[in-house]
C-alpha positions as CSV (number, residue, x, y, z in Angstrom):
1,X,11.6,-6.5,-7.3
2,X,9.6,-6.7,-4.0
3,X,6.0,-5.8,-4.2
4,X,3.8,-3.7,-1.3
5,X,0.5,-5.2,-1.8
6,X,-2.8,-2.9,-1.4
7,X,-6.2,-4.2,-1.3
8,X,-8.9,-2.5,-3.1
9,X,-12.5,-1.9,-2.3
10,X,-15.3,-0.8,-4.6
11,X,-17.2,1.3,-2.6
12,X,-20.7,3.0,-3.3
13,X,-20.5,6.8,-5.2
14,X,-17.6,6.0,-7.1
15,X,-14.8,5.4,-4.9
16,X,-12.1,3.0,-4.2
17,X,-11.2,2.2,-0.7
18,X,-7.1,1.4,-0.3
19,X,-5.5,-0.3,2.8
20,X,-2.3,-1.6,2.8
21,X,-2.0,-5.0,5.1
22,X,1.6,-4.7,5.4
23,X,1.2,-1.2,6.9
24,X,-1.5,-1.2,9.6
25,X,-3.1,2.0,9.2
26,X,-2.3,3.0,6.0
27,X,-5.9,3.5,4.1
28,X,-6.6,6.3,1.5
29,X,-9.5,6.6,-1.2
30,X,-9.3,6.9,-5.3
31,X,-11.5,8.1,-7.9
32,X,-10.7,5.8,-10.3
33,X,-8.4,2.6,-10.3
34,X,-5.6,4.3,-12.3
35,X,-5.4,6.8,-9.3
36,X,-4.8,4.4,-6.8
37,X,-0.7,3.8,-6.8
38,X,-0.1,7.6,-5.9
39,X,-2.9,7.8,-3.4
40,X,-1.5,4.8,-1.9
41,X,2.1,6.4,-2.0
42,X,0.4,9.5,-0.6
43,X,-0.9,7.6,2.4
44,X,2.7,6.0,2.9
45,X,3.8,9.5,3.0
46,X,1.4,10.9,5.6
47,X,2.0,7.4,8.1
48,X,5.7,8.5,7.6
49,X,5.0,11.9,8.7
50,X,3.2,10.8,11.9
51,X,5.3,8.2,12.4
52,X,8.3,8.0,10.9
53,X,9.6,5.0,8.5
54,X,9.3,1.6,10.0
55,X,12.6,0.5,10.9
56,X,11.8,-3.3,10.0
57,X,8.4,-4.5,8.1
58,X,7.5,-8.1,6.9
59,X,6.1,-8.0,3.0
60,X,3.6,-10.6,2.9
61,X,3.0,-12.4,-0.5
62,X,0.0,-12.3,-1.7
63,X,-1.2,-15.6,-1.2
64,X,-0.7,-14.8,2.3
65,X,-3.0,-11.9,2.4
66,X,-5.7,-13.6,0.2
67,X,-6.1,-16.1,3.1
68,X,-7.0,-13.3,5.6
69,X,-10.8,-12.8,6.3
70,X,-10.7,-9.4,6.4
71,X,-9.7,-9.2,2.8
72,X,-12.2,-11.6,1.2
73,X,-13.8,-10.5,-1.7
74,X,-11.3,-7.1,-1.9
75,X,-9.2,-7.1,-5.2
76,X,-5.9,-6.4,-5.2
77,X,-2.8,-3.9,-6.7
78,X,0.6,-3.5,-5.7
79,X,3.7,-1.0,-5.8
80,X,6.8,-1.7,-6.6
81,X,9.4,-0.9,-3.0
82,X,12.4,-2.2,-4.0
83,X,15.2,-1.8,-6.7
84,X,17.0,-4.2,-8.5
85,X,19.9,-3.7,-5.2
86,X,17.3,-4.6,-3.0
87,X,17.3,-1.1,-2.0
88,X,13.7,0.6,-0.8
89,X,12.7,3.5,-3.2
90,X,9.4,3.7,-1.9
91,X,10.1,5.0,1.7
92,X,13.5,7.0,0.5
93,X,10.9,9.2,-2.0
94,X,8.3,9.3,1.2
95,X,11.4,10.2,3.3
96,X,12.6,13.0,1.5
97,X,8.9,14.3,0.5
């Protein structure tokens, strides 16, 4: 299973910032922690609107994106985007959405 990382941000007035490294662009806000998968899946699905699916994207691991300075301190989630085939559920759902 290949995992879409998202960095979280606790932000002041109880809300969670969401960016997605691996997706530049892709930011969204939660209420609460438990919200954050669909909002993230949500702001996939808007990007996708604007600008289509990305025809090839590099999933970094996580110990990857820990390293980056822009992300220190963040914490971090992930979704899963591909089936056991290797097959990319995430963007056929935000496809056909």
């Amino acid at each position: 299973m290949q995992k879409l990382f998202i960095a979280v941000e606790d932000r002041e007035g109880n809300e969670f910032g969401i960016k997605i490294p691996d997706l530049p662009g892709v930011i969204g806000t939660a209420k609460t922690f438990s919200e954050i998968p669909e909002r993230a899946k949500e702001a996939i699905q808007n990007y996708m609107a604007s600008n289509g699916a990305p025809t090839f994207m590099m999933i970094r691991g996580l110990d990857q994106l820990m390293k980056l300075e822009e992300f220190k301190g963040v914490c971090w989630t992930c979704l899963d985007v591909a089936n056991r085939h290797g097959q990319n559920n995430l963007f056929k759902k935000a496809q056909a959405a």
